[in-house]
py3Dmol code that shows the C-alpha trace and the ligand (Angstrom):
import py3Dmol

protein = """\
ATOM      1  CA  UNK A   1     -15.358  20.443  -7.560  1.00  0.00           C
ATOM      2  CA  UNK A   2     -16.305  17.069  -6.013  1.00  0.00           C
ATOM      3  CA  UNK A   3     -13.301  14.470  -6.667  1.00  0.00           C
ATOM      4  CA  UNK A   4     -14.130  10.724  -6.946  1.00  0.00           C
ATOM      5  CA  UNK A   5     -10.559   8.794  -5.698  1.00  0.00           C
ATOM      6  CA  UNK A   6      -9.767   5.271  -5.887  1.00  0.00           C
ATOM      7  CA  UNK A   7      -6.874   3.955  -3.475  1.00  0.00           C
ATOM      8  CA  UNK A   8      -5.059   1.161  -2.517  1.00  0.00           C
ATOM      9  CA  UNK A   9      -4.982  -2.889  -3.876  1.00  0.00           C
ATOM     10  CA  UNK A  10      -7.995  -5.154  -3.869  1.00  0.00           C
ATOM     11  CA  UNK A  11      -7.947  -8.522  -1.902  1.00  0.00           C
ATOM     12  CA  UNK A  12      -9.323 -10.992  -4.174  1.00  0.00           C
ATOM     13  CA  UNK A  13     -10.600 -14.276  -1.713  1.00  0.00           C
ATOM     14  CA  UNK A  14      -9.219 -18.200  -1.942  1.00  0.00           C
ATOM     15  CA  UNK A  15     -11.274 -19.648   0.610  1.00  0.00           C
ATOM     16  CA  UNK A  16     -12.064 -18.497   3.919  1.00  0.00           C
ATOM     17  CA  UNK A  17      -8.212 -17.493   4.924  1.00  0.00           C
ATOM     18  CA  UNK A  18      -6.425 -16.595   1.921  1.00  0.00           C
ATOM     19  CA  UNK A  19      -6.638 -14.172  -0.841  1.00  0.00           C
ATOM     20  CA  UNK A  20      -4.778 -12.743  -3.736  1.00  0.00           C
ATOM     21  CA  UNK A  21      -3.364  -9.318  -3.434  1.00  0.00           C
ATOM     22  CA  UNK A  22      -0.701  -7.048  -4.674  1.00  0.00           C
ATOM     23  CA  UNK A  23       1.861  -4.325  -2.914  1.00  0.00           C
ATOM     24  CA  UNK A  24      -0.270  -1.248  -3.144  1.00  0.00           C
ATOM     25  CA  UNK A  25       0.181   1.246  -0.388  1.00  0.00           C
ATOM     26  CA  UNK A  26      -2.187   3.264  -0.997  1.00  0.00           C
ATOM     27  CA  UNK A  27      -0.235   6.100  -0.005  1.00  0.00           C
ATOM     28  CA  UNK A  28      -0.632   8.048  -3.956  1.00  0.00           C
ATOM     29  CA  UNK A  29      -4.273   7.539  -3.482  1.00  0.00           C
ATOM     30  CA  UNK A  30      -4.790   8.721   0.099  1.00  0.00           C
ATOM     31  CA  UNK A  31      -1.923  11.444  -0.787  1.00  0.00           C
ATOM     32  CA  UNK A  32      -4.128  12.799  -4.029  1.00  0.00           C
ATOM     33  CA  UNK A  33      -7.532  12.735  -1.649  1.00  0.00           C
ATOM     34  CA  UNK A  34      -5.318  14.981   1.286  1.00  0.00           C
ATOM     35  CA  UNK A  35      -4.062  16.930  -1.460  1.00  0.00           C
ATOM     36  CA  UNK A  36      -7.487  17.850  -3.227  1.00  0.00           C
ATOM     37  CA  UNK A  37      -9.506  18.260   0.095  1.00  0.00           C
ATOM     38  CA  UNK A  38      -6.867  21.152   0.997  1.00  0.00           C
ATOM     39  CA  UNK A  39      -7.147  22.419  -2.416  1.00  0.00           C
ATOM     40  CA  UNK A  40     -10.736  23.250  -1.090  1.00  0.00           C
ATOM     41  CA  UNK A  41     -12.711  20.239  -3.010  1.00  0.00           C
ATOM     42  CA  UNK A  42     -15.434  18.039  -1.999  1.00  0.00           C
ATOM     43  CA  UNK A  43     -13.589  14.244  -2.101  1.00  0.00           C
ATOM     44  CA  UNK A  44     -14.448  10.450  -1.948  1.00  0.00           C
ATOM     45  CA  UNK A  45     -12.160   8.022  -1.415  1.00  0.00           C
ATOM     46  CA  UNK A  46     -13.055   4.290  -2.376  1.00  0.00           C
ATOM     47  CA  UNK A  47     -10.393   2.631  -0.658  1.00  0.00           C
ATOM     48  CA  UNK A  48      -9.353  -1.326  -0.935  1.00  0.00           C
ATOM     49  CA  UNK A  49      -7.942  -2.482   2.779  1.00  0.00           C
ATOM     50  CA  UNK A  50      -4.522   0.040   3.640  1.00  0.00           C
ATOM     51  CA  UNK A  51      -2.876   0.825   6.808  1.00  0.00           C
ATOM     52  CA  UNK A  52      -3.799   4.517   6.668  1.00  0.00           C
ATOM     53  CA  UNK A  53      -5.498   6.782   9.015  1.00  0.00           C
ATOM     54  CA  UNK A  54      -8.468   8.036   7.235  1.00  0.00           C
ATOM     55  CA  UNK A  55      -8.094  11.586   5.971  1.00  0.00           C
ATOM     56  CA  UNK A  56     -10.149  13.755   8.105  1.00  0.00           C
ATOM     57  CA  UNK A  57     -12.607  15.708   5.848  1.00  0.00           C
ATOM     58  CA  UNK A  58     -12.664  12.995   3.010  1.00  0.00           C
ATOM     59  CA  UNK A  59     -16.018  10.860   2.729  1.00  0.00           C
ATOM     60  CA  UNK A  60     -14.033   7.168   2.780  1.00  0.00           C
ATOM     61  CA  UNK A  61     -15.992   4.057   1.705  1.00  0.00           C
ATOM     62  CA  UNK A  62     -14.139   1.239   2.430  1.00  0.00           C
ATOM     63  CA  UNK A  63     -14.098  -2.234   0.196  1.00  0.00           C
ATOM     64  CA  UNK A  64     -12.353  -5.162  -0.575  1.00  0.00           C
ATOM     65  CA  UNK A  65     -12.593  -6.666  -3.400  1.00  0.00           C
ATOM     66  CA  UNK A  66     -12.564  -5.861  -7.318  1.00  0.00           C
ATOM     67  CA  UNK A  67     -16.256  -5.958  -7.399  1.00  0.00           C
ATOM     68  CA  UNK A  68     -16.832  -4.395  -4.413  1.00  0.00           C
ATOM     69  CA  UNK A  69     -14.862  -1.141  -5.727  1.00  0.00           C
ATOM     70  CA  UNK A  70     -16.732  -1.639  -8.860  1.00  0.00           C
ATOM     71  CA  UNK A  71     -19.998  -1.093  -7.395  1.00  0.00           C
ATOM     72  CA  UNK A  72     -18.851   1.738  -4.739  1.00  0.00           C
ATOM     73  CA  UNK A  73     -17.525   3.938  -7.806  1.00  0.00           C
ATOM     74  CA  UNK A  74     -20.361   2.975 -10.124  1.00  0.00           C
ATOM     75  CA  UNK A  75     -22.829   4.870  -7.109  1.00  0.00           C
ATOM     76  CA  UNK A  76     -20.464   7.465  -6.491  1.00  0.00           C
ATOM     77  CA  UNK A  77     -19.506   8.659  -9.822  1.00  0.00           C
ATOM     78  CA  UNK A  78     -22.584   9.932 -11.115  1.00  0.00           C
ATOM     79  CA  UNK A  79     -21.994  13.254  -8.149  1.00  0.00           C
ATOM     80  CA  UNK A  80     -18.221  13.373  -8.989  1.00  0.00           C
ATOM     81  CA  UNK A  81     -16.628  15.921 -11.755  1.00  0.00           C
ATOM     82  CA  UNK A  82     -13.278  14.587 -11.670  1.00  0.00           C
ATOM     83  CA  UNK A  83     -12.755  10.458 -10.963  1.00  0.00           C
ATOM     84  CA  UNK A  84      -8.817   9.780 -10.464  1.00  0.00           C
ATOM     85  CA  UNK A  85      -8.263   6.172 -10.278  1.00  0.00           C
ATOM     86  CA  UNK A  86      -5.025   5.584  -8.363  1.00  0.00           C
ATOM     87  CA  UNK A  87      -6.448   2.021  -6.693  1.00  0.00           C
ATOM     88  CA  UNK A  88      -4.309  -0.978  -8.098  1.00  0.00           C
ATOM     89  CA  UNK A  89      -7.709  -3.220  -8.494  1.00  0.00           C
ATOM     90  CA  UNK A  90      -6.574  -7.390  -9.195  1.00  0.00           C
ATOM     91  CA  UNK A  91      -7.059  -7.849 -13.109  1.00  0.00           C
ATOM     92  CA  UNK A  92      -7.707 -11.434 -12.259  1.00  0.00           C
ATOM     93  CA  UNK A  93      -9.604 -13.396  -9.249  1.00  0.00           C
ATOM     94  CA  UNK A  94     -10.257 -16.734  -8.373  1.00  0.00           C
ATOM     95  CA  UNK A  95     -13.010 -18.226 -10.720  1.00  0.00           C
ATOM     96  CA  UNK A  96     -14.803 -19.663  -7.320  1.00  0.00           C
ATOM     97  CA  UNK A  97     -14.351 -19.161  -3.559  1.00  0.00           C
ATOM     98  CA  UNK A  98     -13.825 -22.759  -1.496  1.00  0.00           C
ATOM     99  CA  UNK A  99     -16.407 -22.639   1.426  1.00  0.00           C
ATOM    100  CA  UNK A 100     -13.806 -24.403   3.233  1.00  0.00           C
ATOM    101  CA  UNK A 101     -10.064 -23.622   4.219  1.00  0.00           C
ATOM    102  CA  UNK A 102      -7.874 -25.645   1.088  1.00  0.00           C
ATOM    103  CA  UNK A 103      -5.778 -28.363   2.810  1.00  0.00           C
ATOM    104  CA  UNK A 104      -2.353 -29.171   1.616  1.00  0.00           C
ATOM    105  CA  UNK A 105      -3.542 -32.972  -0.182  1.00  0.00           C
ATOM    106  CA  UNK A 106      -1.776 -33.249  -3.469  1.00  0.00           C
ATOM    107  CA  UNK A 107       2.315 -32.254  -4.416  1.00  0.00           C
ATOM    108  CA  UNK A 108       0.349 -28.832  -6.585  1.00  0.00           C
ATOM    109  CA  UNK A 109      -2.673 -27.264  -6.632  1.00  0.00           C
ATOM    110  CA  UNK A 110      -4.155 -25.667  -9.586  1.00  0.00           C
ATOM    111  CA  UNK A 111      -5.945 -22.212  -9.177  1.00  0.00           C
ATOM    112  CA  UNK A 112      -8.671 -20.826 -11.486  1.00  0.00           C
ATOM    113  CA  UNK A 113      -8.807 -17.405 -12.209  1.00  0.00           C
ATOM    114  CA  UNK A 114     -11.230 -15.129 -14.361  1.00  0.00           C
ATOM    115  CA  UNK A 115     -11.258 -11.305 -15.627  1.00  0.00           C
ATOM    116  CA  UNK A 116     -12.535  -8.615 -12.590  1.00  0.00           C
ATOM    117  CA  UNK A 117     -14.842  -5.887 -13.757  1.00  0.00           C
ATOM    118  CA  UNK A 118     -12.090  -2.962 -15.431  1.00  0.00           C
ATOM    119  CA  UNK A 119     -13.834  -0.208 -13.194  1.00  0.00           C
ATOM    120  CA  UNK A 120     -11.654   2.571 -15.451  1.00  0.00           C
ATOM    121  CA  UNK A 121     -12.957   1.116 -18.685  1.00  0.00           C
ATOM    122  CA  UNK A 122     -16.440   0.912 -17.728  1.00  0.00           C
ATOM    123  CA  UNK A 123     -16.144   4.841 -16.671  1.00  0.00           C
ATOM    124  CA  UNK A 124     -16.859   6.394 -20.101  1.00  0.00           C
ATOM    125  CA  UNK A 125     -19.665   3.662 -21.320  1.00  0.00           C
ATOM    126  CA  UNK A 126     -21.386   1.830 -18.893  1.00  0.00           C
ATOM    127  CA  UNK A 127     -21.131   4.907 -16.722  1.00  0.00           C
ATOM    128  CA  UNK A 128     -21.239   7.421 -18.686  1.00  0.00           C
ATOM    129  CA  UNK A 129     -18.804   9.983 -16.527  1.00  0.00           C
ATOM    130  CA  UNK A 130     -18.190  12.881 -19.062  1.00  0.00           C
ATOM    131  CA  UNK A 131     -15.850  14.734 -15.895  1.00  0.00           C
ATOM    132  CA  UNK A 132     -12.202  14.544 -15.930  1.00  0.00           C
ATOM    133  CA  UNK A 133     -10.811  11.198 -15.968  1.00  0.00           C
ATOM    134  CA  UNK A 134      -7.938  10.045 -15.089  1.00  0.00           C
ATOM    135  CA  UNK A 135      -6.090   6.561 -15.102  1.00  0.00           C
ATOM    136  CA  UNK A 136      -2.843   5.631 -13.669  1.00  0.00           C
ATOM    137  CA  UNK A 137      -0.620   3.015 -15.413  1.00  0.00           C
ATOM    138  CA  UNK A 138       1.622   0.941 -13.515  1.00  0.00           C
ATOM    139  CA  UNK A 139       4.569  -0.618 -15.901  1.00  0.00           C
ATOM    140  CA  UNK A 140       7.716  -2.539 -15.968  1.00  0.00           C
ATOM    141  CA  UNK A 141       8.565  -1.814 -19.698  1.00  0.00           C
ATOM    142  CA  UNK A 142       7.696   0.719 -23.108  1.00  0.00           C
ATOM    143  CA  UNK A 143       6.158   2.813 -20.502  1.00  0.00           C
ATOM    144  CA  UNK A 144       5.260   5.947 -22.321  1.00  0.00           C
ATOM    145  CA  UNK A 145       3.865   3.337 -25.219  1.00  0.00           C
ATOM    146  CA  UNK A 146       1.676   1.447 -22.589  1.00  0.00           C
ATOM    147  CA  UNK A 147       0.305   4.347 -21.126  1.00  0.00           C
ATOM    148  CA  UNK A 148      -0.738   5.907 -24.086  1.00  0.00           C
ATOM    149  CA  UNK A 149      -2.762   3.292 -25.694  1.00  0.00           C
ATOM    150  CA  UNK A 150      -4.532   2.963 -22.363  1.00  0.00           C
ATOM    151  CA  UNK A 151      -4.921   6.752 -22.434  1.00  0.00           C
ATOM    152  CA  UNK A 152      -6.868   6.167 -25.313  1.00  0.00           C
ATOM    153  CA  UNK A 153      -8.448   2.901 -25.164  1.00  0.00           C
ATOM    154  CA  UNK A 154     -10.108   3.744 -21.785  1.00  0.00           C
ATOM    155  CA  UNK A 155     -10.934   7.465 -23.168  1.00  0.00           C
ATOM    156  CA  UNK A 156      -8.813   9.099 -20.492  1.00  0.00           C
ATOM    157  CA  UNK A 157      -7.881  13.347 -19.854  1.00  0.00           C
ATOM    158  CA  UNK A 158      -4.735  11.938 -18.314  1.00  0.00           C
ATOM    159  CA  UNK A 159      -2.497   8.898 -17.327  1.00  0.00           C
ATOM    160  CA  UNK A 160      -0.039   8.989 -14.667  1.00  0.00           C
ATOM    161  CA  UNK A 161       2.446   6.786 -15.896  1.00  0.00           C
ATOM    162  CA  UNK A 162       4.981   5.284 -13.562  1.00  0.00           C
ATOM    163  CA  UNK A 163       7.952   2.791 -14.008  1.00  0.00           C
ATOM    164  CA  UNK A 164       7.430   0.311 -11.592  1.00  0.00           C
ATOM    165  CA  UNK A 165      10.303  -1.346 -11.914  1.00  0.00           C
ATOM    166  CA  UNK A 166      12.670   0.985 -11.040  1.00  0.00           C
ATOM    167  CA  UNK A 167      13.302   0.969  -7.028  1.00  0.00           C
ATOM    168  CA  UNK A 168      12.326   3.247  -4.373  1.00  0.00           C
ATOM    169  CA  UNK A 169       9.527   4.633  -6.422  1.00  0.00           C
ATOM    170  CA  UNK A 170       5.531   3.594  -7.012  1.00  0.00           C
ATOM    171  CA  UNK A 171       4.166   0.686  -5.191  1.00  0.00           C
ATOM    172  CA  UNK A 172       4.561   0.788  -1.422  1.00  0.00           C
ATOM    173  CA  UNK A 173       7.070   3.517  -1.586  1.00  0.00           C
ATOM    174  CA  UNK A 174       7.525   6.977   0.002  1.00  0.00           C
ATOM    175  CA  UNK A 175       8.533   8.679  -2.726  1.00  0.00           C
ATOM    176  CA  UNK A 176       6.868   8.589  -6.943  1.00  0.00           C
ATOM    177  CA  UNK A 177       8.296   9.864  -9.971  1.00  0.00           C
ATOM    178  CA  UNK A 178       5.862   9.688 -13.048  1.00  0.00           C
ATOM    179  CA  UNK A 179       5.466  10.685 -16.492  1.00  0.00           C
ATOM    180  CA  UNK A 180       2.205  12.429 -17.283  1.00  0.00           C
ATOM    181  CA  UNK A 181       0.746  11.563 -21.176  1.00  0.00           C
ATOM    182  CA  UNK A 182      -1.566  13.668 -22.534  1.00  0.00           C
ATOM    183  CA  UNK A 183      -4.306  13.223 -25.679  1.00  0.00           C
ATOM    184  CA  UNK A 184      -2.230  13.641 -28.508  1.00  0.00           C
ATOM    185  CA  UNK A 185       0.853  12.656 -27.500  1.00  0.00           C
ATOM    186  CA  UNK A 186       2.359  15.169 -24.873  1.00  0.00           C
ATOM    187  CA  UNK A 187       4.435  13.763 -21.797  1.00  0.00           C
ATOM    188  CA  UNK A 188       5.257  16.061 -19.131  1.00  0.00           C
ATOM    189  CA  UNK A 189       7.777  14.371 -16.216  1.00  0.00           C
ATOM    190  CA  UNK A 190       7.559  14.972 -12.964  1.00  0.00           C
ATOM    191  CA  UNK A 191      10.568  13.657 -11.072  1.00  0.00           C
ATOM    192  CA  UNK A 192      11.261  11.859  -7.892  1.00  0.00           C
ATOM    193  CA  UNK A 193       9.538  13.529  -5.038  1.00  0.00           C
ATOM    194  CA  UNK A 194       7.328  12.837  -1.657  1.00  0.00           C
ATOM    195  CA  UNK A 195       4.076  11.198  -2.914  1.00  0.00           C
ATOM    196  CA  UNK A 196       2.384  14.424  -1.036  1.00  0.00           C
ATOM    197  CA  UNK A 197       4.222  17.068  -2.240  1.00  0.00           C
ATOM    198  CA  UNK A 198       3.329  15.055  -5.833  1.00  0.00           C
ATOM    199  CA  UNK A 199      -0.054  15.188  -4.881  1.00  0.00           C
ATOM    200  CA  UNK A 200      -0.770  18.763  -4.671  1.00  0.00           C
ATOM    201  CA  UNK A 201       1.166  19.371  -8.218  1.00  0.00           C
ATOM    202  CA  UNK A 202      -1.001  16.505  -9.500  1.00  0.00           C
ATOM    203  CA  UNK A 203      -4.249  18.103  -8.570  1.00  0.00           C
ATOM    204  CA  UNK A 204      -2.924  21.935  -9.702  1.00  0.00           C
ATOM    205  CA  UNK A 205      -2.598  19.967 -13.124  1.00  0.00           C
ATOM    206  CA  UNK A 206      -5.701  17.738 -12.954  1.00  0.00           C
ATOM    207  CA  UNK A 207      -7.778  21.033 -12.093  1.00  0.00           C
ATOM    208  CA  UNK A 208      -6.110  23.258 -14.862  1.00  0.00           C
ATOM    209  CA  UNK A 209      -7.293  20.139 -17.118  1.00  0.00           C
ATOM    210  CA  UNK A 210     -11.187  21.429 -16.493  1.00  0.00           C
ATOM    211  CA  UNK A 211     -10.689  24.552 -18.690  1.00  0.00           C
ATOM    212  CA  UNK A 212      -9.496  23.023 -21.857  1.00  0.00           C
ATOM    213  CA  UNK A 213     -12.120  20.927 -22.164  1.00  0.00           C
ATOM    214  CA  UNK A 214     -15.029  21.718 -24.535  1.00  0.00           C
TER     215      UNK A 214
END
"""
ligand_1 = """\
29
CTP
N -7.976 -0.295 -13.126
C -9.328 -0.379 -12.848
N -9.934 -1.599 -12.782
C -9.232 -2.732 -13.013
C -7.861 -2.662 -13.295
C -7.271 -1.419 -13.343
O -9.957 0.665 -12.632
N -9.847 -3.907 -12.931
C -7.358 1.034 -13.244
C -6.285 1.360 -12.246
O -6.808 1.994 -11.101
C -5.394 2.298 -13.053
C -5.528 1.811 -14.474
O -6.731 1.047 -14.504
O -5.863 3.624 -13.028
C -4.403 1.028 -15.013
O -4.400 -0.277 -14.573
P -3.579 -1.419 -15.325
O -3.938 -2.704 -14.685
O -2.144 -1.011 -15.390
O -4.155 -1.285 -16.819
P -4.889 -2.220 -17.790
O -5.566 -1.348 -18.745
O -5.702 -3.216 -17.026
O -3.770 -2.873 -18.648
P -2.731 -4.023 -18.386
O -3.108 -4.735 -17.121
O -2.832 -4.864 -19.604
O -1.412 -3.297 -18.291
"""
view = py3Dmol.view(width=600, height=400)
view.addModel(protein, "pdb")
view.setStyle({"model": 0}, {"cartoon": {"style": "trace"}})
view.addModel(ligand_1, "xyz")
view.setStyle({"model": 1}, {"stick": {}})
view.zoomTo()
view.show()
């Protein structure tokens, strides 16, 4: 099967120095590609900036921002039969970019921001992806609640869920522990482990997901 994968956090530019960003590894993402390339699948990885090798045998298209990611998986998802979005893409950027580096004038500075393009909510409308989808949800609280109302909001097979607030798991971590949530309800936990030994139980799962569909 050909796997579309989305890694890593966006950078989201202030002026000509600066940007907004977030903790994202990218190691689940990059983890998930090695893991379905060995599995014997075709894989792209649209990757926001990460200090990674690339995986040898992965196509990698490298981008930065929200937008950017946006547009690679809008081109590449139209080939892909299975689209795993494990990127953590800003929600928010600045509303304009300053040509010029911001100097430090006035006591506080006020900073604009406006809605990025939802590049998992756009797969089952604007581009039409009728594969396996699959979202991850990153949350601090009512987890399991969160993660299924995006589940169905966004018209997702699958959301990894994982509880970001406990320590030593998720974001920039070695190691993951997530809750899977299903259409109609069913969780299935999958405790602490190695985000690549995670991986390759991840992608058994997401590839068993193919034959129940209609
Ligand atoms: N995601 C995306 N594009 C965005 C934001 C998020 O594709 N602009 C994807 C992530 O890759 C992840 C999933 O959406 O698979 C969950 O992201 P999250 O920000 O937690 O979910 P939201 O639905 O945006 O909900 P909220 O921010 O309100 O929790």
């Amino acid at each position: 099967m050909r796997f579309l994968i989305t890694a890593g956090p966006t950078r989201e530019p202030i002026d000509p120095v600066r940007f907004l960003s977030n903790r994202s590894s990218g190691r689940m993402g990059y983890a998930l590609a090695e893991a379905a390339r060995d599995a014997g699948h075709e894989v792209v990885l649209v990757t926001g900036p990460v200090q990674l090798p690339e995986p040898p045998g992965v196509i990698v298209r490298r981008v930065e921002t929200a937008r950017q990611m946006y547009e690679a998986v809008e081109s590449e998802i139209v080939h892909a039969e299975v689209a795993i979005f494990a990127a953590a893409v800003a929600d928010y950027r600045p509303a304009s970019i300053q040509a010029h580096k911001i100097k430090k004038a006035e006591p506080s500075l006020m900073l604009a921001l406006e809605r990025t393009e939802d590049i998992l909510g756009s797969a089952r409308g604007r581009f039409g992806f009728r594969g396996i989808l699959v979202g991850f949800a990153a949350e601090t609280e009512r987890l399991i609640e969160h993660a299924q109302d995006k589940l169905t909001r966004k018209g997702c097979d699958l959301i990894i869920a994982n509880d970001v607030s406990q320590p030593g798991i998720g974001f920039d971590s070695q190691e993951n522990a997530v809750t899977l949530c299903l259409p109609g309800g069913q969780t299935v936990v999958m405790p602490q482990q190695e985000k690549s030994t995670l991986a390759r139980s991840l992608i058994e799962f997401i590839t068993s997901l193919g034959h129940l569909r209609p």
